[in-house]
C-alpha positions in Angstrom: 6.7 -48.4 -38.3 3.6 -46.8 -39.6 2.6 -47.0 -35.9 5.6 -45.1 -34.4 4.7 -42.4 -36.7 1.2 -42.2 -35.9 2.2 -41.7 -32.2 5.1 -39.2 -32.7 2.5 -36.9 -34.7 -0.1 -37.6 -31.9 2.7 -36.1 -29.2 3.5 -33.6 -31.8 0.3 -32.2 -32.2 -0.3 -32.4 -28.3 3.2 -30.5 -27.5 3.9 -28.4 -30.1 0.9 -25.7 -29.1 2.0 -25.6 -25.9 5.7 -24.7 -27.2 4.8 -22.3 -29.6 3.0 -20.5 -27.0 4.9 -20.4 -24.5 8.1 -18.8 -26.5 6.0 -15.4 -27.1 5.2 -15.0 -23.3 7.1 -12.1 -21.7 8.0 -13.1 -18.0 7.3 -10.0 -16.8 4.6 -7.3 -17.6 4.1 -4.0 -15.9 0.4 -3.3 -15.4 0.0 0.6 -15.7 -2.9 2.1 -12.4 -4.4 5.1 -12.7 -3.1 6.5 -9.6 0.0 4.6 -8.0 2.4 4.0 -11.1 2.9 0.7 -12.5 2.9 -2.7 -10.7 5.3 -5.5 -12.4 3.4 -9.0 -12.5 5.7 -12.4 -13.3 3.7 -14.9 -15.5 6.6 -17.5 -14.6 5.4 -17.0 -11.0 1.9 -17.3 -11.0 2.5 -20.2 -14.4 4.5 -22.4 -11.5 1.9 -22.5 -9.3 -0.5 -25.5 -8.7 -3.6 -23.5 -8.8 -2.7 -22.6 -12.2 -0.4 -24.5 -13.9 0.7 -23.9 -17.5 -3.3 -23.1 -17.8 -3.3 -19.7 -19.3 -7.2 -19.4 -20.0 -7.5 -19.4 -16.3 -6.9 -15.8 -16.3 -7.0 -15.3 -20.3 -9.7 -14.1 -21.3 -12.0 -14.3 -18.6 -10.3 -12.1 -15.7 -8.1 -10.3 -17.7 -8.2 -9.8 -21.5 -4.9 -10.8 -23.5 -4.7 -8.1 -25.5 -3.6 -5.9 -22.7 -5.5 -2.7 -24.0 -8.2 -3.8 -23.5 -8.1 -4.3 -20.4 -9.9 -1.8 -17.9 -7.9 -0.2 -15.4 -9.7 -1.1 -12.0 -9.7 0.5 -8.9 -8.0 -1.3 -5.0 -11.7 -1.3 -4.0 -13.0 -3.5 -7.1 -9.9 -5.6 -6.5 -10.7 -6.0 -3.1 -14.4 -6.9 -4.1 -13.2 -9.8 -6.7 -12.6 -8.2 -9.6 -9.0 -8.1 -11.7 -6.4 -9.8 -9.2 -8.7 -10.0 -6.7 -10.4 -13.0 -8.1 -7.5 -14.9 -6.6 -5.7 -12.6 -4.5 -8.7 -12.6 -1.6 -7.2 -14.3 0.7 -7.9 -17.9 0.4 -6.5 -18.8 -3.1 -3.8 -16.6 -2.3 -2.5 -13.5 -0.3 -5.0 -10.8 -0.1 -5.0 -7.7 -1.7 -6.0 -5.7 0.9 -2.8 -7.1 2.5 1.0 -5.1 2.1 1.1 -3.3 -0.2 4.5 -3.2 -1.1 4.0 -7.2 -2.0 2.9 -5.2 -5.5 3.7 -1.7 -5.1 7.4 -1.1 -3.9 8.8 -1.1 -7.5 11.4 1.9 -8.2 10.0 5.1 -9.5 11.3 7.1 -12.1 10.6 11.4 -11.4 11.1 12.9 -14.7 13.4 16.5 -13.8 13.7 18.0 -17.3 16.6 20.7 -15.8 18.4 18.6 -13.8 18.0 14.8 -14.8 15.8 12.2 -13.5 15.4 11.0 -10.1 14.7 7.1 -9.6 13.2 6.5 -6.7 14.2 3.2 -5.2 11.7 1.7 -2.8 13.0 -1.7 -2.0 16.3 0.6 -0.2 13.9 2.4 1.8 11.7 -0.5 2.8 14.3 -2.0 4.3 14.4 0.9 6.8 10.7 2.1 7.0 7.5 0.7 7.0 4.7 2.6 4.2 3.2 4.5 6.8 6.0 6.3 7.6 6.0 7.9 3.9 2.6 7.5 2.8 0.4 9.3 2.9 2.0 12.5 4.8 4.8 12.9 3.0 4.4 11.2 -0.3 0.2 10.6 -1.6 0.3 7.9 -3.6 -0.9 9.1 -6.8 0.7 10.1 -9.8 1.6 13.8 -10.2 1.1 15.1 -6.3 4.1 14.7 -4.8 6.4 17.6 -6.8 8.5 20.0 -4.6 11.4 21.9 -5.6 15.2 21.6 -4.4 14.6 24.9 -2.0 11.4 23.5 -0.6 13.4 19.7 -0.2 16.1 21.5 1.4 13.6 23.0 4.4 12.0 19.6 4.7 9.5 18.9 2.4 9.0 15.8 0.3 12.8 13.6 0.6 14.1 16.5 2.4 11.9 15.3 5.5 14.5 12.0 5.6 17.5 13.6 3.4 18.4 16.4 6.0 22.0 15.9 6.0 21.4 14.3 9.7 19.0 11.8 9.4 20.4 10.9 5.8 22.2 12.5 3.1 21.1 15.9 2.8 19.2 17.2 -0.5 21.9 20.0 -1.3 25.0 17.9 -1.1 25.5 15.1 -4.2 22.9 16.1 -6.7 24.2 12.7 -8.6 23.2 10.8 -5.7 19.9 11.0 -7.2 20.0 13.1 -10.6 21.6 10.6 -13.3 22.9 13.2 -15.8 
């Protein structure tokens, strides 16, 4: 008896820490860039993978600090030299960064209109039909802030007025709640 006890504490004591842990994990975390919005990363993705596991000080504290304040914001070209994401995402470990950039980047994008409403933008809609360099970087820079234009200036072509021309798609001057949520 006294035996059966000593191994239920022993797979206590190995499990338990593991369970605790995990139940304080959010799935997903949104990574705030200095220029291109946020990105949305999946800790039950990368946790399921072999490379990883349920190993959290694989990335924790040594790539990216856990307290997420701390951590610095870095740049596509230090990711593409191996820092942040780039540690893994080079390529052999897994898919490069340097690769498409919607794999991380295509997530919707909110346009704060104080007047009118805001405007989410949703890029998975529009990926389906164009490929990024149709947009970027003519019509849309991406980097936070640049890309403001008025409904006048939309309606002779600028900014979603290039696509949303009443032709080509719906135009700019017709359903304002087609893109304002009031």
């Amino acid at each position: 008896m006294t035996r059966r006890w000593m191994v239920l504490a022993i797979v206590l004591m190995v499990a338990l820490p593991s369970i605790v842990c995990a139940r304080w994990i959010k799935d997903k975390v949104y990574l705030q860039t200095d220029s291109v919005g946020k990105v949305e990363f999946s800790h039950y993705t990368h946790m399921e993978m072999d490379s990883i596991g349920k190993n959290c000080p694989t990335c924790h504290n040594g790539v990216f600090h856990i307290v997420t304040k701390k951590n610095p914001a870095f740049t596509m070209k230090q990711m593409e030299e191996g820092k942040a994401c780039g540690v893994c995402h080079n390529g052999k470990m897994a898919f490069s960064v340097k690769g498409d950039c919607t794999t991380c980047h295509a997530g919707d994008i909110v346009y704060t209109v104080e007047d009118a409403g805001n405007v989410t933008f949703p890029h998975q809609a529009h990926i389906a039909m164009f490929s990024c360099d149709g947009c970027h970087p003519d019509l849309f820079k991406a980097e936070r802030g640049a890309n403001q234009a008025t409904m006048e200036e939309m309606e002779k072509g600028a900014s979603c007025g290039a696509c949303h021309d009443g032709s080509t798609a719906f135009g700019v001057a017709e359903d304002c709640e087609s893109c304002h949520k009031m």
